[in-house]
N, C-alpha and C positions, 0 to 999 in steps of 0.2 A: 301368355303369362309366364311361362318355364324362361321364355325366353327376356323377360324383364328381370327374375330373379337372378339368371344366370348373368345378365348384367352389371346388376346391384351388388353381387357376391364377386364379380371382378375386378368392378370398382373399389371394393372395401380392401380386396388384398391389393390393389395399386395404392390405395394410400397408406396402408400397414406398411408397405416396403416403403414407400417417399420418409413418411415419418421415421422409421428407423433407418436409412441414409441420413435422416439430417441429423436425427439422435447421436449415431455414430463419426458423423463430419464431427460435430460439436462437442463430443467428448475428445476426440483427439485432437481438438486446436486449441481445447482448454487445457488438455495435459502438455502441450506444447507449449501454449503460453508459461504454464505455471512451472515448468524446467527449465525454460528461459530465466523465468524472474528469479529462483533460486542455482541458477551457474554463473548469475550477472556478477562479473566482479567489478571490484570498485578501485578509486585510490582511498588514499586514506583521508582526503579531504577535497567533497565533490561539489560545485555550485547547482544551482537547480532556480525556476523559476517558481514553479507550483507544486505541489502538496493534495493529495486526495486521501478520501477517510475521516470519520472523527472515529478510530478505533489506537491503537497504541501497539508496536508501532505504527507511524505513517508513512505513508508510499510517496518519493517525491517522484518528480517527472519533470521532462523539460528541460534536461541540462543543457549547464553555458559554461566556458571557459570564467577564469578567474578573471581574465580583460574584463568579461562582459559584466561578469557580479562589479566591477570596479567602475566602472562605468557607469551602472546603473545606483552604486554606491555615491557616486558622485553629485549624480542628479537626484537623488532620495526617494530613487523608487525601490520599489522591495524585490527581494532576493530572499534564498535560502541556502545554508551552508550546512550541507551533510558532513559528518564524521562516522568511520566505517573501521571495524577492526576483521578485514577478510569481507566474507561478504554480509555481514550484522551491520544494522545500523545503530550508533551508539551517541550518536546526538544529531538534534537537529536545533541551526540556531535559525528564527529567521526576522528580517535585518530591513527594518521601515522608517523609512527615513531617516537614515544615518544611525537609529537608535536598534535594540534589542525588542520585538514586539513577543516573541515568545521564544522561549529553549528548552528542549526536554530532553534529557539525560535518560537511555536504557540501560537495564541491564539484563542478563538470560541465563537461565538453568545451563547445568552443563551438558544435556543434552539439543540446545538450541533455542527451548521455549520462553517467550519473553516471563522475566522475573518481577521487574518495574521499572515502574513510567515515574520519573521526578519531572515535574512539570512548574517551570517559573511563568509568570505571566509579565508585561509590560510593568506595572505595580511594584513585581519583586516578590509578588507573593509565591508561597511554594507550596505545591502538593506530592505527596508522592502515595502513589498506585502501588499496590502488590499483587502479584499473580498467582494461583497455582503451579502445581507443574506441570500441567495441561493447560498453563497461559490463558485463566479462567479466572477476571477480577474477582476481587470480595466483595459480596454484596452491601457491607458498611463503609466501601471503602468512596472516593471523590466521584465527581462524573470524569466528563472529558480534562476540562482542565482543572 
């Protein structure tokens, strides 16, 4: 019996250490990723296929050369066209079938945090979002768009 406990109690510290290994992997590949995405620098005008989030700002992903946005311009598939002042993203327009399907205009505190989100739709119609300065909507304020 001493001998099953003595099992069961070295079994428990093997997965105590497994778990905090993988605790530990994962905290520093998220701090890694997450110093990545804020030393990324930009041009000041980037193409991008895709778009993740309904939060403000959006994270694009998938970049293409201007060729390729022109291209796909061509044939009217969509694209997205970032605008970046440093590493801030200060618009995004994005571009379905030859037309304007959405574009949203930020701005940010002067410590980084976003400020607002102006948001057109396909329509024309226009919202604009305001933030704290802990980039915390107002609760009376739009949804996403």
């Amino acid at each position: 019996m001493e001998i099953l406990i003595s099992a069961i109690i070295w079994v428990g510290k093997i997965l105590i250490a497994v778990i905090a290994l993988i605790g530990g992997a994962l905290a520093v590949w998220l701090a890694w990723a997450a110093l990545a995405w804020a030393t990324t620098k930009h041009e000041p005008v980037e193409y991008y296929l895709g778009w993740d989030g309904y939060s403000h700002p959006i994270r694009l992903y998938r970049k293409i050369s201007k060729a390729e946005a022109d291209a796909l311009h061509a044939n009217g598939s969509v694209y997205l066209i970032g605008h970046y002042d440093g590493r801030k993203l200060t618009r995004v327009t994005k571009i379905l079938k030859g037309a304007v399907f959405f574009d949203f205009e930020y701005t940010y505190h002067a410590h980084g945090v976003l400020k607002s989100a102006k948001t057109t739709n396909a329509q024309g119609e226009v919202k604009i979002r305001e933030y704290d300065r802990w980039g915390r909507g107002r609760r009376d304020g739009p949804g996403f768009w």
